[in-house]
C-alpha positions in Angstrom: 110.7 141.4 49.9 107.7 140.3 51.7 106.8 136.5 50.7 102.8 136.6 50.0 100.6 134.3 52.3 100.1 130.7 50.7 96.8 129.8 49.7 96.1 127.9 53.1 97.7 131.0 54.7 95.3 133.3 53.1 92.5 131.0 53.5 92.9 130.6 57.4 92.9 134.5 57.9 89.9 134.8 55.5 88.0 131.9 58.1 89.2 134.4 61.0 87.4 136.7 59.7 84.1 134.9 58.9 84.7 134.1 62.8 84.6 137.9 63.9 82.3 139.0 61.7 79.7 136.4 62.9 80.7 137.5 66.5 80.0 140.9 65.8 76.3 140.1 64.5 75.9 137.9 67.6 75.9 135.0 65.5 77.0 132.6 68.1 75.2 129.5 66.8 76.3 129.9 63.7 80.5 130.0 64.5 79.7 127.0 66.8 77.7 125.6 63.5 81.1 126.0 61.8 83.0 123.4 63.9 79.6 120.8 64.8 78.3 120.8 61.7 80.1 117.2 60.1 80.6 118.9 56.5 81.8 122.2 58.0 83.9 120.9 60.1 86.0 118.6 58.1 86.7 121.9 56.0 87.3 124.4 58.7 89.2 122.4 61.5 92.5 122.6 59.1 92.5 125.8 59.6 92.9 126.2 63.0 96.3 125.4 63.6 97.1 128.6 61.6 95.0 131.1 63.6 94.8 129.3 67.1 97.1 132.1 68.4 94.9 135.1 66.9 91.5 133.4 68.3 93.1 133.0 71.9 94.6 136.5 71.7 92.0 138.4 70.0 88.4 136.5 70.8 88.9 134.2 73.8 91.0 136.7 76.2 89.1 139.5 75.4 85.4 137.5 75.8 86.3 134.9 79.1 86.2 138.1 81.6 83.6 138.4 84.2 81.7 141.4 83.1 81.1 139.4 79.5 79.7 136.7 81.7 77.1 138.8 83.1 76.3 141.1 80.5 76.4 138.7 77.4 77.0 135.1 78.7 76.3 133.7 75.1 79.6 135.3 73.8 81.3 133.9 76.8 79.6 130.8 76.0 80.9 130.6 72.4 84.5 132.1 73.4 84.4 129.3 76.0 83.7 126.5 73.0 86.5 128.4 71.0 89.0 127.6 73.8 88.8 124.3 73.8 89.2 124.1 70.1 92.1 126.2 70.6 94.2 123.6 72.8 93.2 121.0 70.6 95.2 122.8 67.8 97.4 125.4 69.2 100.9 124.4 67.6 103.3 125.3 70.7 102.3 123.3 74.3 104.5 125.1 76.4 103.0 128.8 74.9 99.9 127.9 75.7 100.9 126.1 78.9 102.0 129.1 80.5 99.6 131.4 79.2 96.5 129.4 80.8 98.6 128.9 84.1 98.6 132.7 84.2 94.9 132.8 83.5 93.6 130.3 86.2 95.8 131.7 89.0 94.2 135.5 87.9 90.8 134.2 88.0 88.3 135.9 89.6 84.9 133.8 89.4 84.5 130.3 89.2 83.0 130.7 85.2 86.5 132.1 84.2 88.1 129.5 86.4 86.1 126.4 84.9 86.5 127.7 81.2 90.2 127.8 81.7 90.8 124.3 83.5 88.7 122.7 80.7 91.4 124.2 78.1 94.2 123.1 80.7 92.6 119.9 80.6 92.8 119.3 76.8 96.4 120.2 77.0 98.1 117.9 80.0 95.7 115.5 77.3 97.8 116.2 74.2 100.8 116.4 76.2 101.0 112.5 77.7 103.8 111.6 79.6 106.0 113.6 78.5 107.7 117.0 80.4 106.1 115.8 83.9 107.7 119.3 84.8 105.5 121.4 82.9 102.4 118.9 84.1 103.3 119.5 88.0 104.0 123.5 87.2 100.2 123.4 85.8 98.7 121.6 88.4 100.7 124.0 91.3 99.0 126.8 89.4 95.6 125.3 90.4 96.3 124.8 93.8 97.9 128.1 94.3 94.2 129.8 92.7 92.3 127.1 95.2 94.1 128.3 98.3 93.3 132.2 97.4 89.4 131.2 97.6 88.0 134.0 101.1 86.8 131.6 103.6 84.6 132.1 106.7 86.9 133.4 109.9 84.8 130.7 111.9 86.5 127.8 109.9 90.3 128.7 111.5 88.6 129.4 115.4 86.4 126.6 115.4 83.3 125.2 115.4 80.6 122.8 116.6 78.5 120.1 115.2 75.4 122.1 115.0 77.8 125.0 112.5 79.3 121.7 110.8 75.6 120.6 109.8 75.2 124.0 108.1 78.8 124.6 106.1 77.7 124.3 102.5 74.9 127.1 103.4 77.6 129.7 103.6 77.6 131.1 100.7 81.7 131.6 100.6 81.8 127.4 101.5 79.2 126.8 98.8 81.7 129.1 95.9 84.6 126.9 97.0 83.0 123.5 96.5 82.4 125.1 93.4 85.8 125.3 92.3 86.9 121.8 93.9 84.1 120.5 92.0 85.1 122.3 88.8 88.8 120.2 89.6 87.0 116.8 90.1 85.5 117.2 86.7 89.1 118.4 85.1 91.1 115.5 86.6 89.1 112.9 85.9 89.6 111.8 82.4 93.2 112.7 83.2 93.6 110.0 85.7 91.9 107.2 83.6 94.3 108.1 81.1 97.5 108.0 83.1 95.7 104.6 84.8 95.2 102.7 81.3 98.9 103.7 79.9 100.6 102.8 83.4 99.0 99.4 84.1 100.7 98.0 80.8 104.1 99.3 82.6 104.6 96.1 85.3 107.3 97.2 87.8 108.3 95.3 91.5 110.0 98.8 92.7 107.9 101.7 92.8 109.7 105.3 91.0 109.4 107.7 93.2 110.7 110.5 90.8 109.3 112.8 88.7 106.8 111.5 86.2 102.9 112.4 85.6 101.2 110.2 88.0 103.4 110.9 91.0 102.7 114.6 90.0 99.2 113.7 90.5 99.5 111.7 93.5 101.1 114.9 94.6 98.2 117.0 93.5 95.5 115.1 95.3 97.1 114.7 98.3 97.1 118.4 98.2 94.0 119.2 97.6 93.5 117.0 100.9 94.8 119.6 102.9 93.7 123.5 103.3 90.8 124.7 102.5 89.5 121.0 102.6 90.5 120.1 105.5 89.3 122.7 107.3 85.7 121.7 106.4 85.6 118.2 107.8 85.7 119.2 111.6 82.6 116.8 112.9 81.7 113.1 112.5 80.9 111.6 108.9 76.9 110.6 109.5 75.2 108.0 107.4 72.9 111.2 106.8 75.6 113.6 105.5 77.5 111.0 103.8 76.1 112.5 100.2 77.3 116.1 101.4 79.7 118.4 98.6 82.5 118.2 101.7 82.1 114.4 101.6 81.9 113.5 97.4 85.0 115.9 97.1 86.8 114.0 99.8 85.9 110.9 98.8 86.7 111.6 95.2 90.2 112.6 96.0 91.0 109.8 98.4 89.7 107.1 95.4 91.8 108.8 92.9 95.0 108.8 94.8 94.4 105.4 96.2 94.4 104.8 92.5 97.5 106.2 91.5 99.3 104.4 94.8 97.7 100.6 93.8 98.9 100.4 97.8 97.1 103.3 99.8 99.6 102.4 103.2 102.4 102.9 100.8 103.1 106.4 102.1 103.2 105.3 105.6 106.6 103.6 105.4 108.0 107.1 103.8 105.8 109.0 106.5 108.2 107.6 109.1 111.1 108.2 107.3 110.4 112.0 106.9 109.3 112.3 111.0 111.7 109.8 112.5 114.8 110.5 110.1 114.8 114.1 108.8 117.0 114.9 106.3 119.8 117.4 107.5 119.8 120.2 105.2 123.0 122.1 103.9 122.4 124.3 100.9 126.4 124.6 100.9 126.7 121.2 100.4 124.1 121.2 97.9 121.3 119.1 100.2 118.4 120.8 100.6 114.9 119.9 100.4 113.9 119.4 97.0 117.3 118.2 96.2 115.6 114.7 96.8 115.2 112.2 94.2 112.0 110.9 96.3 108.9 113.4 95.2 106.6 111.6 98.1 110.0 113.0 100.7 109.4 116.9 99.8 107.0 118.9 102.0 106.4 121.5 99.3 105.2 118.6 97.3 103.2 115.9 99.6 103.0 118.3 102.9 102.7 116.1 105.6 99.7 117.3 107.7 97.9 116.4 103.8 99.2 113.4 103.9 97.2 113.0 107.5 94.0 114.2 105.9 94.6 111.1 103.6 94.4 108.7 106.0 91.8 110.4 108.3 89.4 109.8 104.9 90.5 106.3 104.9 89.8 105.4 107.8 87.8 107.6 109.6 86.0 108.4 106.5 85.4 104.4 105.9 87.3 105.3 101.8 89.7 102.1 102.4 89.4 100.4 99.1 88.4 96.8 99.3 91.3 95.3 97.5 93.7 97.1 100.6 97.0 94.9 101.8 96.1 92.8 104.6 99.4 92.3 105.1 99.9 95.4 107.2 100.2 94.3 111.5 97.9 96.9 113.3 100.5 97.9 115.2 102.7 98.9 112.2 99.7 100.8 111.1 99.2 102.5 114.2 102.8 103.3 115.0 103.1 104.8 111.9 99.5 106.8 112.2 101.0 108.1 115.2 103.4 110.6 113.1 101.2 111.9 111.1 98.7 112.6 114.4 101.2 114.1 115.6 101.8 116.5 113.1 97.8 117.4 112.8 97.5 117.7 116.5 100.4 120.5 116.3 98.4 122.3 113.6 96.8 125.9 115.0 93.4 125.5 113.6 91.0 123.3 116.0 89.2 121.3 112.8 92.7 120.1 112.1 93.3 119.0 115.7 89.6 117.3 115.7 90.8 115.2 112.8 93.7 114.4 114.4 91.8 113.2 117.6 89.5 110.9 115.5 92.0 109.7 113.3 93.4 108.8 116.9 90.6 107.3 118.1 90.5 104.9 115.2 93.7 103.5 115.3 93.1 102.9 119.1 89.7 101.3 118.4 89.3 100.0 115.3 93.2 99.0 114.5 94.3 98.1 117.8 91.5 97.0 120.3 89.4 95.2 117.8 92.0 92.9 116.5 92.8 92.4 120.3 96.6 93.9 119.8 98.3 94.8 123.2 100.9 98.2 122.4 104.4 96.4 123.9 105.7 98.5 126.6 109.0 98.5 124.1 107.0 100.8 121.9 107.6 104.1 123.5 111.0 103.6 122.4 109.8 106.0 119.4 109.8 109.6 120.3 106.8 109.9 118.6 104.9 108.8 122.0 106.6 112.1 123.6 105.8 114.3 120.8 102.0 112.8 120.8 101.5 113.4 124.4 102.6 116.5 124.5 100.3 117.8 121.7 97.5 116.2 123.3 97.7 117.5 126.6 97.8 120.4 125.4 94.5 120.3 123.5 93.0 118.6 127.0 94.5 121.3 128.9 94.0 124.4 127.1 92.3 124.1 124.1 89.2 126.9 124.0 87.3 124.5 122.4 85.2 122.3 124.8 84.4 119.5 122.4 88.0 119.4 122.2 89.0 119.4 125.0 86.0 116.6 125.7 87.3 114.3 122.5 90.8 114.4 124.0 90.3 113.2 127.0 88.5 110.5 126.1 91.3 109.6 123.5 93.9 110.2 125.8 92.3 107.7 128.6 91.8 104.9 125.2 95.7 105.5 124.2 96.6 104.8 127.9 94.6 101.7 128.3 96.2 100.9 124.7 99.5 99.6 126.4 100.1 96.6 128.5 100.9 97.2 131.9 104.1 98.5 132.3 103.5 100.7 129.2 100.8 102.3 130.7 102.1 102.7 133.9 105.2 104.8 132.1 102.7 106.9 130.2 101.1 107.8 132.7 104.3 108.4 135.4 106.2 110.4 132.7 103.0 112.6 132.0 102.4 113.2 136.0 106.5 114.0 136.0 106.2 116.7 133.2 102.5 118.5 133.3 101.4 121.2 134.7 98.2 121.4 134.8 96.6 120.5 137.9 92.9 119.4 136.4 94.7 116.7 134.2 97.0 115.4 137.0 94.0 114.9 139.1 92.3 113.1 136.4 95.8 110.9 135.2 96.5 110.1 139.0 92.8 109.1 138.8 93.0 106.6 136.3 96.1 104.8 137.6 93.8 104.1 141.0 91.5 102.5 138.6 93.5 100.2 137.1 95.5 99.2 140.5 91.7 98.6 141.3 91.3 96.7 138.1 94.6 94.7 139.0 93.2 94.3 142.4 89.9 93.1 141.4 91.3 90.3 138.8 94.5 89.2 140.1 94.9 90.2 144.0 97.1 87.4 144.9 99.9 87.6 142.1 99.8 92.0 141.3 101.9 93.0 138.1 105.1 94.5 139.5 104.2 98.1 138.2 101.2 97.8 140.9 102.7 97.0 143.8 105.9 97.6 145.6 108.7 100.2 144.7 106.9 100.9 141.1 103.9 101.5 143.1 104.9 103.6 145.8 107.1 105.9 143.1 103.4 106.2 141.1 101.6 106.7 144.4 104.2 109.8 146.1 103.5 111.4 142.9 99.9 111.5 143.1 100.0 112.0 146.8 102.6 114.5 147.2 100.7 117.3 145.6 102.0 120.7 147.9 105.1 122.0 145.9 106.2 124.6 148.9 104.9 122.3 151.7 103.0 124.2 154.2 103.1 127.4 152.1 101.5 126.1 149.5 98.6 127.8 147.8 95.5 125.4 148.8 92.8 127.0 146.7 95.2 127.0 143.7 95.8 123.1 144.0 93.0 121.9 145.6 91.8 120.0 142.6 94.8 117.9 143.1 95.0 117.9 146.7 90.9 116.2 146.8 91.6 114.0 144.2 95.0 112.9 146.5 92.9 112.3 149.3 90.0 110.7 147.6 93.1 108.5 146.0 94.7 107.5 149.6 90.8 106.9 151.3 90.1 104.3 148.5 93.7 102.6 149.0 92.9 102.9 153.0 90.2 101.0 152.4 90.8 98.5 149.3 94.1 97.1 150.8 93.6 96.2 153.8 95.6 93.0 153.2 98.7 95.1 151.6 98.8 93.0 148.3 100.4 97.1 147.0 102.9 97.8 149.6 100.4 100.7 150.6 101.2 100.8 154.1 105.1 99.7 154.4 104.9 103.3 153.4 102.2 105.2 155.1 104.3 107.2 157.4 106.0 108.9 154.2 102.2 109.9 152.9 102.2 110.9 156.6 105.4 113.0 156.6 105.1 114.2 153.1 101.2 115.1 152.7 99.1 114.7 155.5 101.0 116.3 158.2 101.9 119.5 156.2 98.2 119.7 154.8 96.6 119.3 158.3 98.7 122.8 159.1 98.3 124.4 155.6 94.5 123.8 156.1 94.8 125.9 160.2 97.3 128.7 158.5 94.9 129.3 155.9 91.6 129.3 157.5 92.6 131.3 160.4 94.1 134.1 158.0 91.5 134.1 155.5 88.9 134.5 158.7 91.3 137.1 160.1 91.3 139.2 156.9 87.4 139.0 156.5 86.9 140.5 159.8 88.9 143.1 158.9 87.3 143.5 156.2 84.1 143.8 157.7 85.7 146.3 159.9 87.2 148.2 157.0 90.7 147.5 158.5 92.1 145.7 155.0 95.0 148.2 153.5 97.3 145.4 153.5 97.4 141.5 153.9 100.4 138.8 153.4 101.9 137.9 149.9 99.9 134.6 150.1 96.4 136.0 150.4 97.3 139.1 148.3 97.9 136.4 145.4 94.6 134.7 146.6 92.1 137.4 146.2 93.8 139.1 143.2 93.3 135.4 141.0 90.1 134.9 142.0 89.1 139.4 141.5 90.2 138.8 137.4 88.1 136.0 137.4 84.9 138.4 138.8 86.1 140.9 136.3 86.6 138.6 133.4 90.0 140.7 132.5 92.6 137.7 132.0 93.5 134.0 133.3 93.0 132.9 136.9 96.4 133.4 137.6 99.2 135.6 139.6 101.9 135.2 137.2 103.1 138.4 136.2 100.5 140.8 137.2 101.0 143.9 139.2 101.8 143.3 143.1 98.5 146.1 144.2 95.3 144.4 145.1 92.6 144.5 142.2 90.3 147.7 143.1 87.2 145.8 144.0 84.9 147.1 146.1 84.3 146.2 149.9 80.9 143.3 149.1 82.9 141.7 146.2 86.1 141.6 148.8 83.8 139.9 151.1 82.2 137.4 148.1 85.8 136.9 147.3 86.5 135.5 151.0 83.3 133.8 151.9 84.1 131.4 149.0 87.7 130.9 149.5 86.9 129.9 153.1 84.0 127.5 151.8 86.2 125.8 149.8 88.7 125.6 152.7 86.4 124.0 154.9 85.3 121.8 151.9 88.8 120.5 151.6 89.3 120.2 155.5 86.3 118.2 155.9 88.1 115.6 153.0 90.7 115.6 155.0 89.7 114.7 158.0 87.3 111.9 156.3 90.5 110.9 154.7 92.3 110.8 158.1 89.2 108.4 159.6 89.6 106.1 156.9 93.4 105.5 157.7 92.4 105.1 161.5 89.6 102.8 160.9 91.2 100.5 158.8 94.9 100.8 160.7 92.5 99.0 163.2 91.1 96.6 161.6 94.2 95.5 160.2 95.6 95.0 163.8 94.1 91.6 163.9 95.6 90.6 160.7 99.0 91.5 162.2 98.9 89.9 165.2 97.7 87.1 163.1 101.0 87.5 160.9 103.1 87.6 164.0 101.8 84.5 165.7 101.6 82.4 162.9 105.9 83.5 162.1 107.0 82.5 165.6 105.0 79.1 165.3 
């Protein structure tokens, strides 16, 4: 037979009832009455731990919906109060655990979220240190509901400073501070907690396993990365500073500072995951989270987060006061270069904006003001290669012009960030390897200014990589610009071919006294540019005229391959239809009519005029200063047979 319900038993069910009955009057004051009131609530509160399960199931459930919200927000209200009584009493953790993880990651407004998190809140409270498991499972769950918030299309393509000004207007952006807001206000009596119970724990060795603040750590680092992150594309003004974007950021980056006591503590494991990766075998029972290291897991601490982290501290100005000192810059920025690296790489242009800043700090502010030269030795560390490549690519190609502006000033401060012979292999390596004619024009560019630097400072005693066979390697490949020789395509390379000849009439002219080596090797530039440019320039002229007279003459069925190429890069870029290239497009002339054909030419032969009238200014130069060095060489020659 059926025991019957003990007198507590029976009087817990009777105070559910007083609970629904007031409900169903609309009696909300007087159920919250029931647990405020002093006298009431030493009576009542016993009863909870007996009925916790029937209010969650058959009040709070049923009431925390969105339509209740909106129809009758003072039973949410109440059902919202009775929730958080509920995880003060509820008798099993893990029950209720799950069942509010379920909740957050199904809900649909940021009420339902909020009343939730504050029930989640009183249980990782109740719970302590214990099961750090079931605490990281719970806080997944709230990042998994964040990352499901709609965002603006805008925020992945792009955007400029004027758009940045006017994020939190968007009414999307607004709802998801909302929620990262609602997070600030659920983790913070968490983390004074776990900062008050782990201070009285000294240790010299830091545990990097599984336990509630690394969880946390974890978290916040998270939380640094998307949606957040794609929100902080633009300077941080004095104005702005007291912007949503800005308190959330900042109130991550003090709480996980907080948690690490050492905020360059991840650095050290930053190059360990770039520089040594683990080599994974799920035969062998190695795979990722197989780790005993939490801060080593991508799922965990992902590492473009971890970037976002440091872009706060220090392009963001959040480095706490009591920092390390201890740290050399260069350490600091040989490390920051990983995790550049890694936001550079990243498809969405706010990323890659971070990135570029975060850049431009440790060149500036790390580096240049604490007068630290990067050793030539440095780009022993692939990450140089991997950095380059990343950023000349954003230079290059990037569809974003304040992108592509930002990089190339970084990438002219990262250069000048090495000592000599470092930047003279930076800059020979990316001139081997690119591409792109634009940025070779402006890298070959910057090497004349610092020979001129060199030149200007210390003319009699020139660091090797400025003179002799260092220099004439540098100066062929800046020079040497026609890849087929006389067949080249002139309009296609000219950017490189001016800047070559503006390059070899400033060295015409600067060295007369060869402190470079310039002219030991002037009949190479001779054999090897000038010579097949000077025909290149006749060929092309005289055909490009030939083919506008025939055009003239309506006599143009058919041309070469060379100007066929010509006129159908520059028709698409007329038309607008694709990239101003050749490169797999079909072999027939664009279909443009005869005046366009004739726009087409007229320019082409401008610029090949432009470019011949370089080079014969070019040519001059060489002739006027081979004579005025004549003197100096008969000079030279009297002086050695004395």
């Amino acid at each position: 037979m059926e025991q019957p319900p003990s007198a507590s038993e029976e009087a817990a069910r009777n105070f559910l009832k007083l609970i629904k009955q007031l409900l169903q009057e609309k009696a909300y004051e007087g159920v919250k009455m029931l647990f405020r009131n002093p006298n009431e609530a030493a009576r009542n509160l016993q009863h909870l731990p007996l009925i916790a399960m029937d209010i969650y199931e058959e009040i709070c459930v049923p009431s925390l919906d969105d339509e209740v919200n909106v129809e009758q927000p003072e039973l949410f209200d109440c059902a919202n109060e009775l929730l958080r009584l509920v995880s003060q009493y509820y008798f099993s953790l893990e029950e209720l655990m799950l069942e509010l993880m379920e909740k957050i990651e199904e809900s649909s407004s940021i009420a339902v979220f909020s009343a939730y998190m504050r029930a989640l809140q009183v249980v990782l409270q109740r719970q302590g240190d214990q099961k750090p498991q079931a605490v990281e499972w719970c806080l997944q769950s709230v990042s998994s509901r964040l990352k499901e918030c709609p965002l603006p299309e805008f925020l992945s393509e792009g955007y400029d400073e004027a758009a940045g000004r006017l994020l939190e207007q968007n009414q999307q952006i607004e709802d998801l501070m909302a929620f990262y807001l609602t997070i600030d206000l659920f983790y913070q009596p968490l983390l004074a907690e776990i900062l008050s119970t782990g201070a009285a724990i000294p240790t010299i060795f830091r545990y990097c396993g599984l336990t509630r603040q690394n969880a946390f750590t974890c978290f916040y680092i998270q939380l640094m990365g998307k949606p957040l992150a794609l929100l902080q594309m633009g300077r941080v003004r004095h104005e702005l500073t007291h912007k949503y974007v800005q308190q959330v950021v900042k109130g991550l980056t003090q709480a996980a500072c907080s948690c690490l006591s050492d905020p360059f503590y991840l650095l050290g494991l930053v190059e360990q995951r770039a520089r040594w990766q683990r080599k994974l075998d799920a035969e062998k029972g190695v795979y990722e989270m197989s780790s005993q290291n939490m801060f080593l897991i991508e799922e965990k601490m992902p590492l473009y987060a971890v970037g976002m982290f440091y872009h706060a501290l220090f392009v963001g100005n959040l480095l706490p006061p009591k920092a390390p000192k201890i740290y050399q810059p260069l350490y600091l920025f040989e490390t920051g270069l990983y995790l550049v690296s890694v936001l550079l790489e990243q498809v969405e242009p706010p990323l890659q904006h971070c990135g570029l800043r975060l850049l431009e700090h440790l060149l500036t502010n790390t580096l240049a003001n604490s007068g630290v030269i990067v050793p030539c030795s440095s780009l022993q560390l692939d990450v140089h290669k991997r950095l380059c490549e990343s950023l000349c690519k954003i230079v290059g190609y990037s569809p974003q012009v304040s992108l592509r502006q930002l990089g190339l000033l970084v990438l002219r401060k990262y250069v000048i960030a090495f000592d000599h012979e470092g930047k003279y292999f930076v800059l020979k390596n990316l001139i081997e390897t690119l591409q792109h004619d634009g940025l070779l024009g402006y890298l070959a560019s910057m090497y004349k200014d610092l020979v001129d630097q060199a030149l200007r400072l210390t003319a009699s005693e020139l660091p090797l990589v400025f003179s002799g066979k260092q220099f004439r390697e540098m100066l062929l490949l800046c020079l040497c610009v026609l890849p087929q020789d006389v067949k080249s395509d002139l309009l296609l390379h000219s950017d490189r071919i001016c800047n070559a000849l503006n390059i070899l009439r400033y060295f015409a002219l600067k060295d007369l006294s060869n402190d470079t080596g310039f002219w030991d090797f002037m009949p190479e530039i001779e054999e090897r540019l000038l010579q097949p440019l000077g025909k290149a320039l006749d060929f092309s002229l005289a055909h490009y005229k030939a083919y506008k007279e025939r055009v003239e003459n309506g006599q143009s069925s058919s041309d070469d391959a060379l100007m066929q190429k010509q006129l159908k890069m520059l028709a698409v870029n007329i038309s607008n239809s694709g990239m101003a290239s050749g490169d797999g497009m079909d072999n027939n002339l664009p279909d443009i009519g005869r005046e366009e054909k004739l726009d087409v030419l007229s320019s082409s032969i401008t610029s090949l005029e432009s470019l011949l009238g370089l080079y014969l200014r070019a040519n001059e130069c060489i002739e006027q200063s081979l004579r005025q060095r004549q003197p100096q060489q008969q000079e030279q020659v009297s002086s050695s047979s004395n």
